[in-house]
C-alpha positions in Angstrom: 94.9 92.1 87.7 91.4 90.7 87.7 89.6 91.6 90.7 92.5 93.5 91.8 92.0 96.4 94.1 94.3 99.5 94.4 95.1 99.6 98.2 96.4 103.4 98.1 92.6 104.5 95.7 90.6 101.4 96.8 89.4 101.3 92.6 88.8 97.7 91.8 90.2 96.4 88.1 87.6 93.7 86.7 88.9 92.3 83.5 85.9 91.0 81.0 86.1 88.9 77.8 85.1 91.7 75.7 86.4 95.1 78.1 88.6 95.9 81.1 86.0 97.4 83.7 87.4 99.9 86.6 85.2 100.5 90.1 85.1 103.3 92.2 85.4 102.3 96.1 82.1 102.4 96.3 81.6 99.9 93.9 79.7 102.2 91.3 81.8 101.8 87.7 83.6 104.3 86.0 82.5 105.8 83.0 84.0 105.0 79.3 85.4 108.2 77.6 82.6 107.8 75.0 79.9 108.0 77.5 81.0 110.9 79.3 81.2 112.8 75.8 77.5 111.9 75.6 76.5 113.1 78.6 78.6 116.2 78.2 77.0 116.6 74.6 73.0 116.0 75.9 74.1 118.3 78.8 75.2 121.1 76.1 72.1 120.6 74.3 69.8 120.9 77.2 71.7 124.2 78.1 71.5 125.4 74.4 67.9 124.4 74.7 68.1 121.3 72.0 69.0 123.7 68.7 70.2 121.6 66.2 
């Protein structure tokens, strides 16, 4: 599936030695589940206005 790209979502599958990597059809990558919790954690904290 390396390089592989979804005719019906036009996502590309790029498989690395150390991850499997997905690409939206514009070629911008998809996030990892841990880095959208970050964002959505710094986004809660900027709305909280950065209490502890």
């Amino acid at each position: 599936m390396d390089g592989w790209v979804s005719p019906r979502l036009g996502i590309r599958f790029q498989l690395t030695p150390q991850t499997w990597e997905i690409y939206c059809p514009d070629g911008e990558q998809f996030l990892a589940l841990h880095k959208c919790g970050m964002i959505s954690l710094n986004f809660q904290r900027f709305i909280n206005g950065f209490k502890p």
